[in-house]
C-alpha positions in Angstrom: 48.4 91.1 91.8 49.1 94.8 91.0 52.8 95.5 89.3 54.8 97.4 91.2 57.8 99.7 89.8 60.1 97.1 91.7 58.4 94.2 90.0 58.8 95.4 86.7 62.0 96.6 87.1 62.5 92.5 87.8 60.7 91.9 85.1 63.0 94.1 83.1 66.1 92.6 84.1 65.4 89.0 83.9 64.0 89.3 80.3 66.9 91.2 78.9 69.2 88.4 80.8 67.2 86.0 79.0 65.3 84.3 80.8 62.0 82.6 79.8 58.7 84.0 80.7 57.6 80.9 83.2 61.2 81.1 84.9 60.0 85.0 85.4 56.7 84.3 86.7 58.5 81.9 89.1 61.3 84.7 90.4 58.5 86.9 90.4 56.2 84.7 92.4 52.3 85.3 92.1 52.2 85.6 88.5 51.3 83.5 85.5 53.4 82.9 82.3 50.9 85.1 80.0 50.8 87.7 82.7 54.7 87.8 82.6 54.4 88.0 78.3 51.5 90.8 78.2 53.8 93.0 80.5 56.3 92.6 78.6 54.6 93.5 75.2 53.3 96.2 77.1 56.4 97.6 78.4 57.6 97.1 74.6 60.8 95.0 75.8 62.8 93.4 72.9 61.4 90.4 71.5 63.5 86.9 71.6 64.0 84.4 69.1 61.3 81.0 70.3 63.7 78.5 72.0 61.8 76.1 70.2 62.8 77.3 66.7 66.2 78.0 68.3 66.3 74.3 68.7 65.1 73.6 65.5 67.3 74.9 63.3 70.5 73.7 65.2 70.3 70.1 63.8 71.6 69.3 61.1 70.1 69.9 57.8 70.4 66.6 56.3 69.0 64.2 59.0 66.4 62.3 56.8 67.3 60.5 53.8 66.9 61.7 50.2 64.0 60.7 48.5 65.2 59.0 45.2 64.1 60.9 42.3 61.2 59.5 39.8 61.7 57.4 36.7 61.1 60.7 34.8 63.5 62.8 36.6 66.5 60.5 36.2 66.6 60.2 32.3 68.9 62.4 29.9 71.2 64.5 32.3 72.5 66.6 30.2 68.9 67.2 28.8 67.7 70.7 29.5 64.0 70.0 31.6 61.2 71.9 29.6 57.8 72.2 30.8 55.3 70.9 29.0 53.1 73.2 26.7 49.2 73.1 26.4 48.1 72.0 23.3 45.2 73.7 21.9 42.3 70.4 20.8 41.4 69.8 17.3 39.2 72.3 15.6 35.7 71.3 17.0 32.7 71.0 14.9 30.1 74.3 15.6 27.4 74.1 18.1 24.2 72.0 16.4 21.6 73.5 16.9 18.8 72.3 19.7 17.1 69.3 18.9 19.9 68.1 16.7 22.7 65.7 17.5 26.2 66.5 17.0 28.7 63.5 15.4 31.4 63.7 17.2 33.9 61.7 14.9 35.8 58.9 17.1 38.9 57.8 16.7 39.8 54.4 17.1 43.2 53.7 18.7 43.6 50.9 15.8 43.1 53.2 12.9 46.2 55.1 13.5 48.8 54.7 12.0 52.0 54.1 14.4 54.5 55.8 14.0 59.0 55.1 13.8 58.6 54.4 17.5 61.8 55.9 19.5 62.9 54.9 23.0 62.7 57.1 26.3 66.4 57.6 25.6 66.0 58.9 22.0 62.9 61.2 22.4 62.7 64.5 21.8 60.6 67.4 22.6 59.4 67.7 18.7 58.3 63.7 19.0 55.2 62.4 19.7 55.3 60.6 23.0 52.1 58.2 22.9 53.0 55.5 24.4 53.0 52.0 22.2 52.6 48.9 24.8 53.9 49.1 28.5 56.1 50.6 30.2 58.7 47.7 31.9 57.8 45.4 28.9 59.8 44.3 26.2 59.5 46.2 23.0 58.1 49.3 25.2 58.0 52.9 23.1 57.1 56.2 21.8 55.1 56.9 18.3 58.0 59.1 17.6 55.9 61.3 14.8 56.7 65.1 14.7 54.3 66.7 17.1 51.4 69.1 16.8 52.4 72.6 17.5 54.8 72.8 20.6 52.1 69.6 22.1 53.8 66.0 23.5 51.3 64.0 20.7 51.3 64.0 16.8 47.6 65.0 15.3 46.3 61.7 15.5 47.1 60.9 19.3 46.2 64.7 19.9 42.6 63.8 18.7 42.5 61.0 20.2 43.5 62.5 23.8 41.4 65.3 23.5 38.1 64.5 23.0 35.0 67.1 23.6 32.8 66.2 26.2 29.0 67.0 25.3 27.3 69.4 27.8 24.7 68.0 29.9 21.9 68.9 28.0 23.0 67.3 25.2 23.8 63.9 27.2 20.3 64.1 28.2 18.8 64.6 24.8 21.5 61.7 23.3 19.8 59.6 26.5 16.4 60.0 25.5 
C-alpha cells in the first residue's frame, strides 16, 4: 500500500478531528493501526492525550477506602513526627589480634536495671523506649531513662541492641 497525497491528506484531517488511529485505518481502508501511527509520527502531526489515561483520570479520586492508619501513626496529635536518629554502638573493644579470641562482654536483659517506666502516651523523644512486657497486656511500658545521644534507648538497652557480630573468620576460629 503506497500513501498517496490524497491519503494522507485523509489521514491529516481525521487525526486533527480526533479520531483514533484504528478508526483511521478503517476510513482509510487497507491499512493497519501501527501503519496509520508511524505516518503520523512521520508527518509530525500533534500528539493526543491516550484515551485510556483520559479515562482514568475522570473518576473520581477517592473511589477506594482509606486505609486506617497504624497504631504508631495515631498516637499524640499534636506531637510534631521526628524521624528517628541512628545511634552510633557502644565503643567496641580493638581488633585481637589473629589467633586470639575477643570477649565480647554480654549483657543480660535481667541485669539492667529498669527504668521509671512511662506509657506510649507520656514518652518522649529524650526517653528510652525499650519496651518492658507486651504490647496489649496489662502493665505494658517504656524504660523511660534519658536516652543515649539523640538514640530511642538509654546506654544499657543501646548495648544490649547493638551487639557486634564477629567476622567470619573469627566464628570459624571460636568453632574450632
Amino acid at each position: 500500500m503506497a500513501w498517496t497525497e490524497e491519503r494522507i491528506e485523509k489521514l491529516t484531517k481525521l487525526w486533527t478531528e480526533g479520531l483514533t488511529a484504528s478508526q483511521i485505518a478503517q476510513e482509510l481502508g487497507d491499512v493497519t493501526r501501527n501503519a496509520v501511527i508511524g505516518k503520523a509520527h512521520r508527518l509530525g502531526l500533534s500528539g493526543r492525550p491516550s484515551p485510556v489515561r483520559a479515562a482514568r483520570t475522570k473518576k473520581p479520586a477517592a473511589t477506594r477506602p482509606a486505609k486506617p492508619k497504624p497504631l504508631a501513626a495515631r498516637g499524640n496529635a499534636s506531637a510534631p513526627a521526628s524521624k528517628p536518629k541512628p545511634v552510633a554502638p557502644a565503643a567496641q573493644p580493638s581488633a585481637a589480634p589473629q589467633g586470639e579470641q575477643r570477649a565480647v562482654p554480654q549483657v543480660k536483659l535481667s541485669e539492667i536495671e529498669a527504668g521509671p517506666g512511662v506509657t506510649l502516651l507520656k514518652v518522649t523523644d529524650k526517653m528510652c523506649k525499650w519496651p518492658i512486657g507486651h504490647p496489649g497486656e496489662p502493665g505494658f511500658r517504656l524504660c523511660g531513662r534519658p536516652s543515649a545521644e539523640g538514640g530511642p534507648y538509654c546506654q544499657a538497652h543501646a548495648e544490649l541492641a547493638y551487639q557486634v557480630v564477629p567476622s567470619k573468620r573469627d566464628r570459624r576460629a571460636g568453632a574450632a
